[in-house]
C-alpha positions as CSV (number, residue, x, y, z in Angstrom):
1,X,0.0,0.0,0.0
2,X,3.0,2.3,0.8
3,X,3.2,1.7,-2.6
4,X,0.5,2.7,-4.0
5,X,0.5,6.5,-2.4
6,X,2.8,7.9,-4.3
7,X,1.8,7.1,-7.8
8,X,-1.6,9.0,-7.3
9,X,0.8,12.3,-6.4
10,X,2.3,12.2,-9.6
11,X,-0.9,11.6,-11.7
12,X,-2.3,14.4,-9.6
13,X,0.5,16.7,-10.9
14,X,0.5,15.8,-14.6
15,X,-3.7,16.2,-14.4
16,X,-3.3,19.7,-13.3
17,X,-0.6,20.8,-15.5
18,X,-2.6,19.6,-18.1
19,X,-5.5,21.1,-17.1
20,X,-4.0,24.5,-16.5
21,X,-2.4,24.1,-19.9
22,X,-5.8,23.5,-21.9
23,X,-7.2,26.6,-19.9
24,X,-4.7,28.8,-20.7
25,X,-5.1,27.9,-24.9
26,X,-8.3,28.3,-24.3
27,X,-7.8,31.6,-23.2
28,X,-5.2,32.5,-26.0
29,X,-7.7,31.6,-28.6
30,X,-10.7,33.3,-27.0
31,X,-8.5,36.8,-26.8
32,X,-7.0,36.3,-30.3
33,X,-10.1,36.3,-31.6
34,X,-12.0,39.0,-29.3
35,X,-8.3,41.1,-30.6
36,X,-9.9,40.5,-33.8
37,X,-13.2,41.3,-33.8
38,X,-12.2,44.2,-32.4
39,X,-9.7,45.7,-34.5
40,X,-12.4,44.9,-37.6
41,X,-15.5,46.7,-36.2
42,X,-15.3,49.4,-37.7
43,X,-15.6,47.8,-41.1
44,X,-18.1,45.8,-40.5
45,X,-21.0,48.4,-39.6
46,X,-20.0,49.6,-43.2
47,X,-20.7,46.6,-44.9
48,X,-23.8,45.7,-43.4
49,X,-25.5,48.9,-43.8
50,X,-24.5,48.6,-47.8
51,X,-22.8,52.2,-47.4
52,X,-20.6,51.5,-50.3
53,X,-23.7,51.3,-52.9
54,X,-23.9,55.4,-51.4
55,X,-20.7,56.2,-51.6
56,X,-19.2,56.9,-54.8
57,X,-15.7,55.2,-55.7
58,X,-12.9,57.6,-56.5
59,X,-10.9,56.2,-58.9
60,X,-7.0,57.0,-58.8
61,X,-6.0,59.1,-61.4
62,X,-2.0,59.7,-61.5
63,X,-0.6,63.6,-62.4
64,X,0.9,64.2,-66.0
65,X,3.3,66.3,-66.5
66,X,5.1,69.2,-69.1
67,X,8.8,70.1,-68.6
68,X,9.6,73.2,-69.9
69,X,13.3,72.5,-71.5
70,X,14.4,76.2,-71.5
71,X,15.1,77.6,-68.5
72,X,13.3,81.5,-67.7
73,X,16.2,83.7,-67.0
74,X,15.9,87.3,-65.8
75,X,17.0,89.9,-63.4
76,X,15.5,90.5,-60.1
77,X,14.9,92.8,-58.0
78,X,18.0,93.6,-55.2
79,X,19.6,96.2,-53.1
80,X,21.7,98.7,-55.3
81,X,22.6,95.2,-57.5
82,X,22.1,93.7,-60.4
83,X,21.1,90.1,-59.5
84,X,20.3,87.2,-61.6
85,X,17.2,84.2,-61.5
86,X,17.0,81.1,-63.6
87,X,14.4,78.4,-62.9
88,X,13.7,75.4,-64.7
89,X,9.8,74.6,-63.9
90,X,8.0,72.0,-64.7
91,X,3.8,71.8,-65.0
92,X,1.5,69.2,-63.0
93,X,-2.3,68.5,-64.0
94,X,-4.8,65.9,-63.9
95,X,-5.8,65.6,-67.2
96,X,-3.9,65.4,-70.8
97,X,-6.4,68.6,-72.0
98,X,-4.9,71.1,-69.8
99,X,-1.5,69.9,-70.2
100,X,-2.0,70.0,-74.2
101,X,-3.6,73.7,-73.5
102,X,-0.2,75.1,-71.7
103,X,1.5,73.6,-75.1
104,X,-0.7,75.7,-77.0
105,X,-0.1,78.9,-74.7
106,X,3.0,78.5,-73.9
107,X,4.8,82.0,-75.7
108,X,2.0,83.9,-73.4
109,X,2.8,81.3,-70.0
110,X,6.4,82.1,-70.2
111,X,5.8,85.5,-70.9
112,X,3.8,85.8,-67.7
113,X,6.0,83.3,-65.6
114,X,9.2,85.6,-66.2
115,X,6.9,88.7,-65.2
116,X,6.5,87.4,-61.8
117,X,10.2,86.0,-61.3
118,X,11.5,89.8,-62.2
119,X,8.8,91.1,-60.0
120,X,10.1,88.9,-57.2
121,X,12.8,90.0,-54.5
122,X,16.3,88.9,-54.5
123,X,16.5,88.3,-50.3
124,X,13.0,86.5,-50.3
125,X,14.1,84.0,-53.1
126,X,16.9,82.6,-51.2
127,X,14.8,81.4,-48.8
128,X,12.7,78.0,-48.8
129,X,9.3,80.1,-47.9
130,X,10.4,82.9,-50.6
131,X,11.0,79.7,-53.4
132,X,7.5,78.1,-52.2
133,X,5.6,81.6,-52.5
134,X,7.2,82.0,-56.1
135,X,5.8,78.5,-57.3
136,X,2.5,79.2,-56.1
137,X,2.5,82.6,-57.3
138,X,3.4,81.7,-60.6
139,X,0.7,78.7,-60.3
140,X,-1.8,81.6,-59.8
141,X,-0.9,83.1,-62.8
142,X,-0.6,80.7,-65.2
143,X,-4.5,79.5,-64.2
144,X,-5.2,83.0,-64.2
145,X,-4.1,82.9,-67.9
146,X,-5.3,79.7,-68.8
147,X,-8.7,80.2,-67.3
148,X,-9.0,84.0,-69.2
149,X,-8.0,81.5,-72.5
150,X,-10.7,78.9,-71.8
151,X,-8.6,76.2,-70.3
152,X,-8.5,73.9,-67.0
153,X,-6.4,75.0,-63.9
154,X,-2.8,73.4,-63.8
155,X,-2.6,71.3,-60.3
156,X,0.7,73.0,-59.1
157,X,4.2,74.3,-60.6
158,X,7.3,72.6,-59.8
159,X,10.5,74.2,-59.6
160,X,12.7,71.6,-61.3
161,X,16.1,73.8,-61.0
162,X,16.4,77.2,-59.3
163,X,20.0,79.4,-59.3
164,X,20.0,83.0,-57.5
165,X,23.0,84.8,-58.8
C-alpha cells in the first residue's frame, strides 16, 4: 500500500498541468479572436448597412506632367545690385487637355511666368518660404491665364532647377 501513495501524487500533478495548460489555450484563442473582432468593427457596420452602394468610388488618377526644357532667366529685384534668376519649372495637372492647353499657350505662359520671377525680390528667393511663394504665385498666374484662354487649372508648378545669382 505504501506503494500505491505515491503514484496517485504524480498523476495528480500531470492532471493539473494539463489542465491548466488546456485553460490557458483556451484563453489564447478566445482573446486572439476578441483582438480581432475588435480591430475589424469598424468595417463591418459599413458593410452591413451597404454604405458603399452610397458612396461613390474615386478612382485613382496619376498627375501628367510638361517640362519646360528652357530655363526663364531674368534679373531680379536687389539692393543697389544687379542680380540674376534662372528656374527650370515643370507643370503638374490631372488631365492630358490642360497639359495639351499650356502647349498651345505657352509664348504667353512664359511671358507671364518671367513677369512674376522679375517682379520677385532677391532676399526672399533665397529662402525656402520665398522659393514656395514664387511656385504658387506663378501657379496663380498661369490659371489666371489659362482660365481668361478657356482652359483647365494646372494642379501645381514645380520648380525643377532654381539658381540666385
Amino acid at each position: 500500500m505504501a506503494d500505491d501513495a505515491p503514484e496517485e501524487a504524480p498523476k495528480k500533478g500531470k492532471l493539473k498541468l494539463i489542465l491548466l495548460l488546456t485553460v490557458v489555450v483556451v484563453l489564447a484563442i478566445g482573446l486572439s479572436i476578441a483582438g480581432t473582432l475588435w480591430f475589424l468593427k469598424d468595417q463591418a457596420p459599413e458593410a452591413a448597412n451597404g454604405d458603399d452602394a452610397e458612396t461613390p468610388e474615386v478612382e485613382f488618377q496619376p498627375s501628367q506632367y510638361t517640362v519646360l526644357e528652357k530655363s526663364l532667366v531674368t534679373t531680379v529685384q536687389a539692393e543697389g545690385r544687379q542680380r540674376y534668376a534662372q528656374v527650370y519649372v515643370a507643370f503638374e495637372a490631372d488631365n492630358a487637355e490642360t497639359l495639351a492647353a499650356t502647349e498651345l499657350h505657352m509664348p504667353l505662359l512664359r511671358s507671364q511666368l518671367i513677369n512674376v520671377l522679375a517682379s520677385s525680390d532677391f532676399l526672399v528667393l533665397q529662402t525656402p518660404e520665398g522659393r514656395a511663394g514664387l511656385a504658387e504665385d506663378m501657379l496663380a498666374t498661369v490659371n489666371e491665364t489659362l482660365a481668361q484662354e478657356g482652359e483647365q487649372p494646372l494642379k501645381r508648378v514645380l520648380l525643377r532647377n532654381f539658381v540666385l545669382q
